[in-house]
N, C-alpha and C positions, 0 to 999 in steps of 0.2 A: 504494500500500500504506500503512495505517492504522500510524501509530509509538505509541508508549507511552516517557516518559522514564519514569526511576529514579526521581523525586518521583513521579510519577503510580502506580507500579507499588507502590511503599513504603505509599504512602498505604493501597492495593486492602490489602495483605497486612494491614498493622495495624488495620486496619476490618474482616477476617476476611470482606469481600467473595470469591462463592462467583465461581469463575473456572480456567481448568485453565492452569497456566505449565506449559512444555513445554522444557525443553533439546532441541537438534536437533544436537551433537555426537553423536560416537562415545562405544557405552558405556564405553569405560574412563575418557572422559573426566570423564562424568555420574559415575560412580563415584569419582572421584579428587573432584572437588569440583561442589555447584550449589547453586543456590537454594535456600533454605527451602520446602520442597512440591513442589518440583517434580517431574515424570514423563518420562519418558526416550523419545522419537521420533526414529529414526533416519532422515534424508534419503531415504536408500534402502527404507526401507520403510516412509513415509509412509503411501500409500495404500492398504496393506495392512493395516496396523495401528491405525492413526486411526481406523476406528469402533469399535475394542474400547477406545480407551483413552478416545476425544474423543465417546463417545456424545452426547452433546447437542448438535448442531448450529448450535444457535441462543444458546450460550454463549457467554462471552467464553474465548479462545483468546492467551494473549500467550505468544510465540515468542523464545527468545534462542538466540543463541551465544557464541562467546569473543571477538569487540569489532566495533567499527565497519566493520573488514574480511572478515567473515566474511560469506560469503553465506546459508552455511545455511539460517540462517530464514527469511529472506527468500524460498529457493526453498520450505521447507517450505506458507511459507506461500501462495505461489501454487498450489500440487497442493491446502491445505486449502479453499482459496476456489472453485477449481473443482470439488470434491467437495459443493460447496453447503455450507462454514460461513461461515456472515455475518458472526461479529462478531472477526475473527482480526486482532490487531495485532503489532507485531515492534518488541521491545527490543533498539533497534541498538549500544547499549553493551556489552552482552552481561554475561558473567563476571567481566571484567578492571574492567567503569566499576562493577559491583558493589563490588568488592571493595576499588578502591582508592577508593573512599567508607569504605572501612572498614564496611560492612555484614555482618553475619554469614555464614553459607556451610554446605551439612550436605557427608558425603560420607566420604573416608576422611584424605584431608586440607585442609588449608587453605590450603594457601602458593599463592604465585604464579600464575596459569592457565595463562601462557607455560613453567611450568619443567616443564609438561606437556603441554597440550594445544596 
């Protein structure tokens, strides 16, 4: 599986390069706090949901969750790659290496990922 650091994914955003990020938590968690742009794919209904949101198949696809230990993405992104998207990479830092870089965050709040998700 295809990784993307935090340099590499900064870069994509601030260059307004066209690419779909994907949080793979649960929605409260997406709600409480995520990415800049990001779109909300729940593990469990990957494959149900990923051609309404991930229509372009042959887009790039970067996947996070809340850190290094979380699998999420990782499984999301095995169900996207066998539904035939090619270009799916997974931000193994997830939420938490976001954040404590001190990078922005949208959502409803900002604090800690751990003192929620």
């Amino acid at each position: 599986m295809k990784t993307i650091s935090r340099d590499e994914l900064k870069t994509k955003m601030e260059r307004g390069e066209e690419f779909f990020l994907v949080e793979t938590l649960a929605e409260s968690c997406y709600q409480h706090t995520h990415l800049p742009g990001a779109i909300h794919l729940s593990p469990f209904a990957a494959q149900r949901d990923a051609p309404v949101v991930l229509p372009d198949k042959s887009a790039l696809v970067v996947l996070y969750c809340s850190d290094i230990t979380c699998m999420a993405s990782g499984d999301v992104a095995e169900k996207l790659q066998a539904m035939g998207y090619g270009n799916v990479r997974v931000y193994e830092g997830g939420k938490q290496d976001w954040m404590e870089a001190g990078l922005p965050m949208e959502g409803r709040s900002r604090t800690n990922v751990r003192n929620h998700c």
